[in-house]
BAVO-375719 format. One record per residue (C-alpha): residue number from 1; residue in three letters; chain; x, y, z. Coordinates in Angstrom, 3 decimals. Example, Ala and Ser with C-alpha at 12.3 -4.5 7.8 and 13.67 -1.06 7.14 Angstrom:
BEGIN
1 ALA A 12.300 -4.500 7.800
2 SER A 13.670 -1.060 7.140
***
This chain:
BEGIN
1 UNK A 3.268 -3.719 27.742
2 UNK A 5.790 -1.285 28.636
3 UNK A 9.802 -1.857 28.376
4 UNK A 9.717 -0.700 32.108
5 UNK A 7.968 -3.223 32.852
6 UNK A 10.546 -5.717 31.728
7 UNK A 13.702 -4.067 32.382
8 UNK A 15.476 -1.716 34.698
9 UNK A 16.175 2.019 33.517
10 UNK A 19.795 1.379 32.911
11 UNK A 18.876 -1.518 30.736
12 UNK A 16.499 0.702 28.601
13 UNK A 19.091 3.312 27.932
14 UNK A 21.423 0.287 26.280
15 UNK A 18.519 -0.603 24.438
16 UNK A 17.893 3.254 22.516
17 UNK A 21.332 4.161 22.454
18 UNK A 21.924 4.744 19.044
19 UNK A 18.088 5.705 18.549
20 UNK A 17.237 6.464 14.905
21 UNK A 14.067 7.218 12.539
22 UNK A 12.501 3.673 12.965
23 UNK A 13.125 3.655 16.970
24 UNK A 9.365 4.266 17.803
25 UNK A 7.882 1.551 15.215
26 UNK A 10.878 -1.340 16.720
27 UNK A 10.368 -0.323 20.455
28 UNK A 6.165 -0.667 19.918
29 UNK A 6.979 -3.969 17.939
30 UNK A 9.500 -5.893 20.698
31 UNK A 6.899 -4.247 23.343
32 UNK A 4.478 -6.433 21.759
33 UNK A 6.630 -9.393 20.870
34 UNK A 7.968 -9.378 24.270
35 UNK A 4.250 -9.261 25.627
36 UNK A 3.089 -12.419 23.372
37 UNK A 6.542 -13.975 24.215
38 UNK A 6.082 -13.700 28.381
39 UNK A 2.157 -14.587 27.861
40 UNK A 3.809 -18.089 26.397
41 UNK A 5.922 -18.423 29.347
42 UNK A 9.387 -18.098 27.322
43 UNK A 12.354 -16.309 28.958
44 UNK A 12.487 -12.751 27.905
45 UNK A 16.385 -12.283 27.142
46 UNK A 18.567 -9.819 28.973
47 UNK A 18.732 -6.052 27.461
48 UNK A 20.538 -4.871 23.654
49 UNK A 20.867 -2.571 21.762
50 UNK A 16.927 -2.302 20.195
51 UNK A 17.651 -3.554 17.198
52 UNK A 19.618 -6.270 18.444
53 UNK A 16.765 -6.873 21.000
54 UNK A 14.041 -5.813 17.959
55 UNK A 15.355 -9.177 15.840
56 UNK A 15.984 -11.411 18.885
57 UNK A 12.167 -10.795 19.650
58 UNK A 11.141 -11.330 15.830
59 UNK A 12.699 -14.891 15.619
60 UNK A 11.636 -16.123 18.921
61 UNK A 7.815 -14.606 18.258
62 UNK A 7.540 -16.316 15.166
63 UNK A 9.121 -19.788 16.741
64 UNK A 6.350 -18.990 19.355
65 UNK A 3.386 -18.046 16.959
66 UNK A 1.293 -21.453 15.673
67 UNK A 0.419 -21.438 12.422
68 UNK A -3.364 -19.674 12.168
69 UNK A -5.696 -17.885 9.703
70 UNK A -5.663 -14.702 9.460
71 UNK A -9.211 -12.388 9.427
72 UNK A -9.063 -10.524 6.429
73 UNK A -12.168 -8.718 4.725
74 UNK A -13.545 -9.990 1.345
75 UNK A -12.812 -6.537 0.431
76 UNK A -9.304 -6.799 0.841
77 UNK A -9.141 -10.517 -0.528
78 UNK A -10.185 -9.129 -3.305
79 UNK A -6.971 -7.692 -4.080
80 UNK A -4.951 -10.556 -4.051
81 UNK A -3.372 -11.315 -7.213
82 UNK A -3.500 -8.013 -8.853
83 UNK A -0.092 -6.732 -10.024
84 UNK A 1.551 -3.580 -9.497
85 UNK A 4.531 -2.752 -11.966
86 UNK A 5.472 -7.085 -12.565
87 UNK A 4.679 -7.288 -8.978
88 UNK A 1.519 -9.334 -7.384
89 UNK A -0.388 -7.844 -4.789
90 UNK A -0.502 -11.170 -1.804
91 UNK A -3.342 -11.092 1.161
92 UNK A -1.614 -12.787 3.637
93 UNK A -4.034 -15.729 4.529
94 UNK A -2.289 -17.635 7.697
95 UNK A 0.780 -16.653 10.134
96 UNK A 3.513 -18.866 7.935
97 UNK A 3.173 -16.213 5.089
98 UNK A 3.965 -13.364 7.789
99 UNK A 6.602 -15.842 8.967
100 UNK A 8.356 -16.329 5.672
101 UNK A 7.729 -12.725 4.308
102 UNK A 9.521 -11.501 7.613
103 UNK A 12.485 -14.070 6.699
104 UNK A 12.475 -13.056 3.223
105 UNK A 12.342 -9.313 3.595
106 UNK A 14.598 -9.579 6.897
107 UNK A 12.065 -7.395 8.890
108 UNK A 9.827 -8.429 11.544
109 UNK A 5.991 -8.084 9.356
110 UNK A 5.156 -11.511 11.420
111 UNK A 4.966 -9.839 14.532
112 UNK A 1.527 -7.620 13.549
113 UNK A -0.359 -10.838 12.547
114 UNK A -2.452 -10.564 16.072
115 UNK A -2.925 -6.982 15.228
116 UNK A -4.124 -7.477 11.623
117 UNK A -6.657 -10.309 13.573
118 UNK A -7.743 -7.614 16.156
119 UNK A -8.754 -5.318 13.197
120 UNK A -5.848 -2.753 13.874
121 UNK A -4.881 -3.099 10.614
122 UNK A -4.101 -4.786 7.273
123 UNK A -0.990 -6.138 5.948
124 UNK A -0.513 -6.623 2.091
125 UNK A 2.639 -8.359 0.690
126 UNK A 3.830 -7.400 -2.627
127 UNK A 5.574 -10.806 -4.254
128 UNK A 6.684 -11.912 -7.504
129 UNK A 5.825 -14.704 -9.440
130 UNK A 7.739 -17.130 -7.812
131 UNK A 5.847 -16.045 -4.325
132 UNK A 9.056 -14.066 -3.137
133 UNK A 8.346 -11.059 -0.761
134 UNK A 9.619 -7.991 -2.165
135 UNK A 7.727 -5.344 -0.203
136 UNK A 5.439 -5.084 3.080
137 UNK A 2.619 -2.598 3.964
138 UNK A 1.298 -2.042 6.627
139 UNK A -2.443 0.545 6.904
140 UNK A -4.234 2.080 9.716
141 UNK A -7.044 3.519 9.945
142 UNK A -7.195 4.411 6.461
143 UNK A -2.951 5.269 6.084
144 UNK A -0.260 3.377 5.019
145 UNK A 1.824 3.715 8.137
146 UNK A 4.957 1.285 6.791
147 UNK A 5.669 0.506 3.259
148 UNK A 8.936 -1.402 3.463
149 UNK A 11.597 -3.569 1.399
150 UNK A 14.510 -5.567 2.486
151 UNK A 15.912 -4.421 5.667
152 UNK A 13.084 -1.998 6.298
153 UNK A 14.359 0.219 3.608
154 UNK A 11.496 2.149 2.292
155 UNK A 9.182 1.090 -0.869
156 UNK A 10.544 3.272 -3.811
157 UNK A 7.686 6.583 -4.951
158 UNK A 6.755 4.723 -7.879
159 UNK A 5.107 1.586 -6.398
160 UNK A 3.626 3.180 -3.800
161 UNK A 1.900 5.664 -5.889
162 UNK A 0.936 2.153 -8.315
163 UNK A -0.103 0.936 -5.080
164 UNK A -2.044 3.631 -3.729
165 UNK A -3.864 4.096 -6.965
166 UNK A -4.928 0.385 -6.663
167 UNK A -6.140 1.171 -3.458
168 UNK A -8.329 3.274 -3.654
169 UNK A -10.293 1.330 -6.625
170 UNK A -11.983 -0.911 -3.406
171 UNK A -14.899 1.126 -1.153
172 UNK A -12.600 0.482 2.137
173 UNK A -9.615 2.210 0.997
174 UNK A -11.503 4.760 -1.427
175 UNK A -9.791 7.850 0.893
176 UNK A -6.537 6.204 1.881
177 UNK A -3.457 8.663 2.956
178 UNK A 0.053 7.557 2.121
179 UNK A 2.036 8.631 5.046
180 UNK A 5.341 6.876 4.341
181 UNK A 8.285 9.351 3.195
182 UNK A 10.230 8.441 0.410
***
């Protein structure tokens, strides 16, 4: 789905004015919210400022989404529970962990649930012990694409090189590319 599709061109300049680095990632992500939101039959709210519009979309996706399993390889489920620098490594298993990950880390990781189901890629949670969300990842086609903390605020070097290194230790990920900046 395209913005244009939704709202006139002087609604889609309020919406990127003010554009910044993670522009591209928020206007793909309400694209798609938006498109699971009017396939529900909800109202599709009136035009913001993207981020504004980004989070509106995240809350009102995740009211939309029912709770469901996520398809995850036994590869990949194989790295739940390993730790990374007093961190655990969680597979997400169902939406709600998306969900409260999202709330918890104040970004919108519940939104790619459908695309981790459609194989276009794998989400990994990084938690503590008491099952709080400290950092998201997102991979595609063999890259992390988004490695993100509170607020979207990028994973520091030293847990994503932990990470990585983990990583690569499974036959899926043996050649993965970290293409976050620090």
């Amino acid at each position: 789905m395209s913005l244009s599709q939704v709202y006139n061109p002087k609604e889609i300049y309020k919406i990127f004015n003010g554009a910044n680095d993670l522009t591209g990632l928020w206007a793909e992500d309400t694209a798609n919210q938006i498109q699971f939101i009017k396939d529900q039959g909800a109202k599709i709210p009136k035009a913001k400022p993207l981020r504004l519009l980004h989070d509106e979309m995240s809350v009102e996706y995740s009211r939309l989404l029912n709770q469901h399993n996520i398809k995850t390889s036994k590869e990949i489920k194989t790295l739940d529970g390993k730790e990374i620098l007093n961190l655990f490594i969680k597979v997400p298993t169902n939406s709600n962990d998306l969900v409260k990950a999202g709330q918890e880390l104040h970004n919108c990781i519940s939104s790619y649930s459908r695309n981790m189901d459609n194989g276009k890629c794998i989400l990994l949670l990084l938690v503590d012990s008491n099952d709080m969300s400290h950092y998201a990842l997102e991979i595609k086609n063999n890259k992390i694409v988004q490695f993100v903390g509170k607020y979207n605020e990028c994973a520091p070097k030293q847990i994503q090189d932990k990470t990585v290194k983990l990583l690569k230790t499974i036959k899926s990920c043996k050649n993965i590319e970290n293409q976050v900046n620090f």
